[in-house]
C-alpha positions in Angstrom: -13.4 -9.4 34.4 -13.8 -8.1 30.6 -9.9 -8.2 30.2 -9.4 -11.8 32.2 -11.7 -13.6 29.7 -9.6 -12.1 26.8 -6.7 -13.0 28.2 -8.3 -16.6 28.9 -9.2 -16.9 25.2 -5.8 -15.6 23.7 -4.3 -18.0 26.1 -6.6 -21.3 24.4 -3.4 -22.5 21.9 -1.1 -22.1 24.6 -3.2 -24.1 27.1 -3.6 -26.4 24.4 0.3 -27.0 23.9 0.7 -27.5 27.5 -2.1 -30.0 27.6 -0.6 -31.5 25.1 2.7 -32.0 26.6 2.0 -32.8 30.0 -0.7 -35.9 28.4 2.2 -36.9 26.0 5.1 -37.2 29.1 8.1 -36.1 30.2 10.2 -38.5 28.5 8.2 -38.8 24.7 8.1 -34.7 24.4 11.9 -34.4 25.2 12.8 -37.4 22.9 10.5 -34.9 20.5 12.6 -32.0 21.5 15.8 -33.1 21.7 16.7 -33.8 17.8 18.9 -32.6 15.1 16.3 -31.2 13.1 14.7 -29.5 16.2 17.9 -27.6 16.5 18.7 -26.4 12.8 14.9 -25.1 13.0 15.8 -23.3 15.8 18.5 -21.7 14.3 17.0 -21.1 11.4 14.4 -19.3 13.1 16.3 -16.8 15.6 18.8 -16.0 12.5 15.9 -14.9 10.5 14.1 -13.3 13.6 16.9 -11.5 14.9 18.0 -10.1 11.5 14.6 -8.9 10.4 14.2 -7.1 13.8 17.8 -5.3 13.8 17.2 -4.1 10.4 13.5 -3.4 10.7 15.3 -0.8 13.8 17.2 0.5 11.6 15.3 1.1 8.6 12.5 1.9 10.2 14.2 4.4 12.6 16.2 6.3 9.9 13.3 6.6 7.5 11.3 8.3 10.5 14.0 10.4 10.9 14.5 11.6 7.5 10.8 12.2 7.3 9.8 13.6 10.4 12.8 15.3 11.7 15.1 16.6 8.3 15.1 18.8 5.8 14.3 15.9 2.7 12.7 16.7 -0.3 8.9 15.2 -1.1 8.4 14.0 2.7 5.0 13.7 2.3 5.3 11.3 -0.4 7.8 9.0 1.4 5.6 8.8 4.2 3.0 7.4 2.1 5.7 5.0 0.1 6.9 3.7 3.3 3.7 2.9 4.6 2.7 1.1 1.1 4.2 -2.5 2.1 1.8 -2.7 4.9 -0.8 -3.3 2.0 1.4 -5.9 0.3 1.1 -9.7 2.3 4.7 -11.0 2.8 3.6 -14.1 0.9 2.4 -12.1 -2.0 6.1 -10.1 -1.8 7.7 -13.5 -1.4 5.6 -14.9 -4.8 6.3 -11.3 -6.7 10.5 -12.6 -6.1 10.2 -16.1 -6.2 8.3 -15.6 -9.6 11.1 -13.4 -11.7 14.1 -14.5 -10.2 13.8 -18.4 -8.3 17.3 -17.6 -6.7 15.8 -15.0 -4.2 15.5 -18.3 -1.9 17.1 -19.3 1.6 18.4 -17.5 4.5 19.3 -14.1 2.3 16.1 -14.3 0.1 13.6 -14.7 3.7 15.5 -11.8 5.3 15.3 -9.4 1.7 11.7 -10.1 1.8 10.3 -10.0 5.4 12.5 -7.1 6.4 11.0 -5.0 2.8 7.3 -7.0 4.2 7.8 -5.3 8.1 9.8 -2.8 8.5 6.3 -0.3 8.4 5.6 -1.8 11.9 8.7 0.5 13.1 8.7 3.4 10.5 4.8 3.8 12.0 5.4 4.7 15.5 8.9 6.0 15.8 7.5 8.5 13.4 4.2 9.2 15.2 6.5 9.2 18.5 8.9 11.9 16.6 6.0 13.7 15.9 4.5 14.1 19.1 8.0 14.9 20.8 8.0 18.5 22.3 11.1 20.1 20.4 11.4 22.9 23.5 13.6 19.8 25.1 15.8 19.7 22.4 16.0 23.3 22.2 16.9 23.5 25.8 19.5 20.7 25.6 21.6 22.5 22.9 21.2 25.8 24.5 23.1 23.8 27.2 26.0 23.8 25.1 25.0 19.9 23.4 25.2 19.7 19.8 22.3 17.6 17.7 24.0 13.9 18.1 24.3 14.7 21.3 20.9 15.9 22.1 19.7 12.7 19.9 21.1 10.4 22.3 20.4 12.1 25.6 16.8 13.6 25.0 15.3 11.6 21.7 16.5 8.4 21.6 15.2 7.5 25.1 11.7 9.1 24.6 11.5 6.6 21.2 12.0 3.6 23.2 9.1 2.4 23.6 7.8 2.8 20.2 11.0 0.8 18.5 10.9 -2.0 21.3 7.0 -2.0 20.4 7.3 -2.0 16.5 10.2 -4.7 17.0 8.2 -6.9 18.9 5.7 -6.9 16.4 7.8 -7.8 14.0 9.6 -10.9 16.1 5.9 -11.9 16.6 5.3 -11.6 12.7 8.5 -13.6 12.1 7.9 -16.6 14.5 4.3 -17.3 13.1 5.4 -16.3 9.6 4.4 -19.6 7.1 3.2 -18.6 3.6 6.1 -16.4 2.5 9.0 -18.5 4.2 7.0 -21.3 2.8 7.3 -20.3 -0.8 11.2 -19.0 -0.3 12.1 -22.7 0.7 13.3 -21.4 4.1 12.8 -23.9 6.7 11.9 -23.0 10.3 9.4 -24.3 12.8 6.5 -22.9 11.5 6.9 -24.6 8.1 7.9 -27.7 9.6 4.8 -27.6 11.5 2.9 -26.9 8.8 4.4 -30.2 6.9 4.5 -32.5 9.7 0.3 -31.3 10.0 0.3 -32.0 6.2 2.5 -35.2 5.4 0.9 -37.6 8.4 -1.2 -35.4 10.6 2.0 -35.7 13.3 0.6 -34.2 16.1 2.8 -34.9 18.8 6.0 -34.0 16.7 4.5 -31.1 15.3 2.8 -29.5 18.9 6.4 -30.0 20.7 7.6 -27.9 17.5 5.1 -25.3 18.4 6.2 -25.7 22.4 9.3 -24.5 21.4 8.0 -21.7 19.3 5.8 -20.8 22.2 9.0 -20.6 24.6 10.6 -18.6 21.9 8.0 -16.2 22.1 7.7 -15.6 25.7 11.7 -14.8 25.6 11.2 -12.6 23.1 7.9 -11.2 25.2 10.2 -10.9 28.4 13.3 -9.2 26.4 11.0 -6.4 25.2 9.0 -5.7 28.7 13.0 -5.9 30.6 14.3 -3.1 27.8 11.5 -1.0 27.9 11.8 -0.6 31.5 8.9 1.6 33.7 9.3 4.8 32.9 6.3 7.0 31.5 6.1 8.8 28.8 2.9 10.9 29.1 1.9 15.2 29.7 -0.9 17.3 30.9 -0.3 19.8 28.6 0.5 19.0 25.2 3.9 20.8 24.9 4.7 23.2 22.1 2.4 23.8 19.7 4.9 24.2 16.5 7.0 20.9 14.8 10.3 20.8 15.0 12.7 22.5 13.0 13.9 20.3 10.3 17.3 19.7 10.5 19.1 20.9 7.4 20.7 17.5 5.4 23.3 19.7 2.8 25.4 18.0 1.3 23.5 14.5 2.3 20.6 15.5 0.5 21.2 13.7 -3.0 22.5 9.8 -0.9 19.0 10.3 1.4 17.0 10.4 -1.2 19.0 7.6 -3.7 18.6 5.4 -0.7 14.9 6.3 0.1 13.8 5.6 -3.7 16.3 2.2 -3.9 13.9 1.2 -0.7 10.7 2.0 -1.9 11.6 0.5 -5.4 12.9 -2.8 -3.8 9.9 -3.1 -1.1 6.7 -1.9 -3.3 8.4 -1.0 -7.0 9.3 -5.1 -7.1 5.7 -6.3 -6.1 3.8 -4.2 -7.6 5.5 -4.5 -10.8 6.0 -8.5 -10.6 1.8 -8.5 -10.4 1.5 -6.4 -13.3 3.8 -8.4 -15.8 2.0 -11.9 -14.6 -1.2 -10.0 -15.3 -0.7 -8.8 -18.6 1.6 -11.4 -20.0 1.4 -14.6 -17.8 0.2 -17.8 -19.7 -2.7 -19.0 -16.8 -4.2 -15.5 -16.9 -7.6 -16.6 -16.9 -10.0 -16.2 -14.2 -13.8 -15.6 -13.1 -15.0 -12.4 -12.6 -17.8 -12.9 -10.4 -15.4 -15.5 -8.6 -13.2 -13.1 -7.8 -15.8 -10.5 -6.7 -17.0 -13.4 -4.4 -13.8 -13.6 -2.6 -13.1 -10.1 -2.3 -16.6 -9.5 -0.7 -16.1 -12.3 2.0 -12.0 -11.0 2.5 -13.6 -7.4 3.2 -16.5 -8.8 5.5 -14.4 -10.4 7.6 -11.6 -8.3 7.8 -14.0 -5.5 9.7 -15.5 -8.1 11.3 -12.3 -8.7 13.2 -11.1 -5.3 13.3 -13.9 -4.4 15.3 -14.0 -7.2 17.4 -10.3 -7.0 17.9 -10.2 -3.6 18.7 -13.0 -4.1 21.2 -11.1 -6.8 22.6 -8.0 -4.8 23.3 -9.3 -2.1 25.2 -10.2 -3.3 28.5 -6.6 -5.2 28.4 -4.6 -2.2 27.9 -6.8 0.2 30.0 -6.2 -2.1 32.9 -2.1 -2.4 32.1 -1.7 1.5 31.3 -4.5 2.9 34.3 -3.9 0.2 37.1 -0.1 -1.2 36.7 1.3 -4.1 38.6 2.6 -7.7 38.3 -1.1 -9.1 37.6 -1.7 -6.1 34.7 0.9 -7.0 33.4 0.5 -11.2 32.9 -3.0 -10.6 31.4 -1.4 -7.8 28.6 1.8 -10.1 28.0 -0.6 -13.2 27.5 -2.4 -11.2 24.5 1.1 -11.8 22.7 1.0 -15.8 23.3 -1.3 -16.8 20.2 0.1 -14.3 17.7 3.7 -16.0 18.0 2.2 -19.4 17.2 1.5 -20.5 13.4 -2.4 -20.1 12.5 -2.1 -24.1 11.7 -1.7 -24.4 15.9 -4.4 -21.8 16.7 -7.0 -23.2 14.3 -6.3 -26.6 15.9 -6.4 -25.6 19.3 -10.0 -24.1 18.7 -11.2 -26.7 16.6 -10.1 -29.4 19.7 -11.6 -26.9 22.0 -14.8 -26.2 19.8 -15.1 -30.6 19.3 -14.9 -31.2 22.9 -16.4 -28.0 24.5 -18.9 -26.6 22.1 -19.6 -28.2 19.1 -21.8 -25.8 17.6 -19.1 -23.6 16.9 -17.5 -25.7 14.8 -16.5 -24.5 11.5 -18.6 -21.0 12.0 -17.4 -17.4 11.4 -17.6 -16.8 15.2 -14.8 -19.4 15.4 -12.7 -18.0 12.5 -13.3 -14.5 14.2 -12.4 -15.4 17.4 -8.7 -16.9 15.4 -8.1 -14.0 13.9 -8.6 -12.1 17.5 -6.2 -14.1 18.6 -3.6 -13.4 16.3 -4.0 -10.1 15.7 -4.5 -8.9 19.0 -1.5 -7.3 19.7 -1.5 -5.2 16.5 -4.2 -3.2 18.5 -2.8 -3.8 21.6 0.6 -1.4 20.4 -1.5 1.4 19.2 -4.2 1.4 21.8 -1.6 1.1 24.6 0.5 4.0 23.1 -2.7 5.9 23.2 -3.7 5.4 27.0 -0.1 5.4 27.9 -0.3 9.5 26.9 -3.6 9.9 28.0 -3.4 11.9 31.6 -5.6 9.7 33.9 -5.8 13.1 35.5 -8.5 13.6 32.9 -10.4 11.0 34.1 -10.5 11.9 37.3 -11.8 15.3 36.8 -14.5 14.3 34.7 -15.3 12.0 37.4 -15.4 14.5 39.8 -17.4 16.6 37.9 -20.0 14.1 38.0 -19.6 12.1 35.0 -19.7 8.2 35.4 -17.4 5.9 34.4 -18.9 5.1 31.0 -19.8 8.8 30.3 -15.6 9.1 30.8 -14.9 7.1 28.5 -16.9 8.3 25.6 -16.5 11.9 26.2 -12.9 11.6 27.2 -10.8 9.1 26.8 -12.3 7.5 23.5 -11.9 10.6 21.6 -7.8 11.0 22.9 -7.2 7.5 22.0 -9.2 7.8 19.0 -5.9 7.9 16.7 -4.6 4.7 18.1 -7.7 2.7 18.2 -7.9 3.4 14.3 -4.4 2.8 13.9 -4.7 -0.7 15.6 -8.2 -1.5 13.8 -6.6 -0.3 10.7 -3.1 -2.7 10.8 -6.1 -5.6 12.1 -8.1 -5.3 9.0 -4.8 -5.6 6.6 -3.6 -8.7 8.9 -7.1 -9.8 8.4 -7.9 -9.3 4.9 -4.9 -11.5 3.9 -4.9 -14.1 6.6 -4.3 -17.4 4.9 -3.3 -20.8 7.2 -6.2 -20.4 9.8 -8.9 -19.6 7.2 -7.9 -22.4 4.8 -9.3 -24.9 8.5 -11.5 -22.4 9.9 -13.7 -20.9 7.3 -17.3 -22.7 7.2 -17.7 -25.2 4.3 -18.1 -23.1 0.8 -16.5 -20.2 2.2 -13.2 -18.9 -0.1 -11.3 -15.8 0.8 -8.6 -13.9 -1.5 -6.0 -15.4 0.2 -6.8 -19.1 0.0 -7.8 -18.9 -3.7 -4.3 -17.6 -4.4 -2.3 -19.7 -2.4 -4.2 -23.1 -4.1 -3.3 -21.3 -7.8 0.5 -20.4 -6.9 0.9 -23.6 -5.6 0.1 -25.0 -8.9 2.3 -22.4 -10.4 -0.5 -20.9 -12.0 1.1 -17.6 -11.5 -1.1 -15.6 -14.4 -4.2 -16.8 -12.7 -2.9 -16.3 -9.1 -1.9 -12.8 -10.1 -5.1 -11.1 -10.0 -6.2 -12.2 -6.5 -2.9 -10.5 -5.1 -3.7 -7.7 -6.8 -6.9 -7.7 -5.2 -5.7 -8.2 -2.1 -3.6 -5.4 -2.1 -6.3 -2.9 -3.6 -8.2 -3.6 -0.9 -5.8 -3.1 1.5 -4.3 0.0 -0.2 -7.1 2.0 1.5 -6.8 1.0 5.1 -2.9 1.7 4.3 -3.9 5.2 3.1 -5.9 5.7 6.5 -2.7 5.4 8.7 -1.0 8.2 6.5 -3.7 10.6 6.5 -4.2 10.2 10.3 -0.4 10.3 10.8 -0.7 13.9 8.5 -3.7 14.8 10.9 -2.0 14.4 13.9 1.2 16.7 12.5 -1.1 19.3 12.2 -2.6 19.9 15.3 
């Protein structure tokens, strides 16, 4: 029942659309449709989508290789430096560009900066799933006479699946509702169009066909991912050999690993980071309140745990019933936790405020409202980690603590909590850096008086006010520097058990 009502409320904006559509008519939404513009948006926004994904595999996969699995210099360190863009909004990467050289715009500017903005989402758990391989299955396959690219293909490429088609997905979800950065790079797709359609003459019917299409967009991409991943499981009783892997030795490919490792750290973290420090010390409008911004940053961090926790909490029973009781049912209620994250926050805020107006007009403009947004979006940023987690949980566990009397809430504290432990802090963690620098739902959700990091900033770039924008990015990624930190240390954790 827990996980149907989540899936009910993760499912509002979609309802909403379809509401929409089927008041509007057949004829009026596919005039809507059925345009020019509709179609350059379109292919504006699978270009951008497809590339960031591919490369996002790719990047991300290699890195965890080199990290996890070879013989490269400082590993520790690039762990920690590839995780660092989690910690650095897209539309604060997108301003660090835009602001020091205007030509990082269109098509090739939007793909430099959300691939350097998401490619963590993959480098995270193909290097936790590398981690957690048993290397007596590689052993065995080259004692078989199979030599390492070989044995890569046949034995560790299939058991990584799942957690590239998972980090992939996250970042087609990330791309589709993507607005601020895209926004600020001059990069139409429908999200921005939305956006201005929203902005220019509060175009609702234009803009929610828009956001039909995005919708449809993302159950494709919903559908792909679920079809490539396939059924097979992953999960042990035992937990396999107890040593790592034997790095494989790099030679002569030592001193180009490493040239490309630092040219990707410098171009994903070196550029922002460095960008915010020369507005800051030498930018014209660097002028700000202090207690201002201490006021922001206290409400960013408040409601960023706020909605990790609730999030998290919200994820659970969802991917306990999809990883403990599969089947076609299962399965609909933990796909429909991806709806709302696809669609722009502009469509979700208006969707609850229509639903909060006609339904329950006390939670109109509350926190309860803007929590149950960010929920909505952010859900399957938990719903990847926590589902990892059950997915190599035994249920065999379960069912002898049952049988030794336990009941089914005892279980799950003493049991199955503490093995999914990693991945519910992983998924609270990447919730609270989505959270802490959420931007287009806030700016219609957050109660009267109520200014975040992210809003602030986005009203002082827009004015071009980069000096006194500046310090509220900087903010924002101090305070998500630390939940950052938390997925390296647990990922070190878990490499040496």
């Amino acid at each position: 029942m827990i996980s149907l009502l989540v899936a009910a409320v993760a499912s509002i904006p979609l309802l909403f659309i379809i509401g929409y559509t089927i008041a509007l008519g057949p004829g009026e939404a596919i005039a809507l449709v059925w345009r020019p513009r509709v179609g350059e948006l379109l292919w504006n926004t699978v270009r951008l989508a497809v590339g960031c994904m591919a490369l996002s595999a790719v990047i991300g996969t290699a890195a965890a290789w080199l990290v996890e699995r070879s013989s490269l210099p400082g590993r520790r360190i690039w762990h920690v430096l590839l995780v660092a863009p989690l910690a650095i909004p897209a539309f604060v990467n997108s301003f660090a560009w835009i602001s020091i050289t205007p030509t990082a715009s269109g098509y090739s500017g939007a793909l430099l900066v959300v691939t350097f903005s998401y490619f963590p989402l993959v480098y995270l758990p193909v290097a936790a799933a590398l981690r957690g391989l048993d290397p007596v299955l590689e052993e065995t396959a080259q004692g078989l006479g199979n030599n390492r690219l070989t044995t890569f293909l046949r034995v560790v490429a299939p058991q990584l699946r799942p957690a590239v088609l998972g980090g992939v997905l996250l970042v087609g979800l990330h791309l589709l509702a993507e607005f601020g950065a895209l926004q600020m790079l001059r990069f139409p797709t429908f999200t921005t169009a939305i956006y201005d359609q929203y902005k220019s003459s509060f175009n609702g019917a234009a803009a929610n066909m828009i956001a039909g299409v995005l919708v449809l967009c993302c159950l494709l991409l919903l559908m792909g991912e679920l079809r490539l991943r396939g059924s097979a499981r992953y999960s042990r009783l035992g937990p396999g050999s107890a040593r790592p892997a034997a790095p494989m030795s790099l030679g002569v490919a030592t001193w180009p690993a490493l040239l490309g490792m630092a040219g990707l750290a410098v171009l994903s973290v070196g550029v922002p980071l460095g960008s915010l420090g020369y507005w800051l010390t030498t930018g014209a409008s660097t002028r700000f309140d202090v207690w201002s911004l201490i006021s922001t940053a206290s409400t960013s961090i408040g409601l960023a745990v706020l909605a990790a926790v609730v999030t998290t909490a919200a994820t659970l029973p969802v991917a306990w019933l999809y990883t403990r009781y599969p089947g076609r049912w299962a399965t609909v209620i933990e796909r429909s936790t991806y709806i709302g994250s696809a669609l722009p926050g502009i469509v979700v805020a208006l969707a609850l405020v229509t639903v909060a107006i006609r339904g329950v007009p006390a939670l109109y403009q509350t926190t309860a409202m803007l929590l149950v947004a960010y929920a909505i979006m952010f859900l399957p940023r938990a719903m990847v980690s926590v589902r990892a987690g059950l997915a190599q949980a035994p249920p065999l566990l379960d069912e002898v603590s049952r049988s030794l009397g336990h009941s089914r809430l005892s279980t799950l504290r003493r049991v199955t909590l503490p093995l999914i432990a990693p991945g519910l802090g992983s998924g609270a963690a990447l919730v609270f850096l989505a959270a802490v620098t959420e931007l287009t739902a806030t700016l219609l959700l957050a109660p009267i008086g109520t200014d975040t990091l992210a809003t602030r900033f986005w009203s002082l770039s827009g004015s071009v006010a980069y000096g006194a924008a500046a310090p509220y990015a900087a903010v924002m990624v101090l305070i998500s520097a630390p939940a950052t930190y938390l997925l390296t240390r647990q990922s070190r954790k878990e490499q040496t058990r």
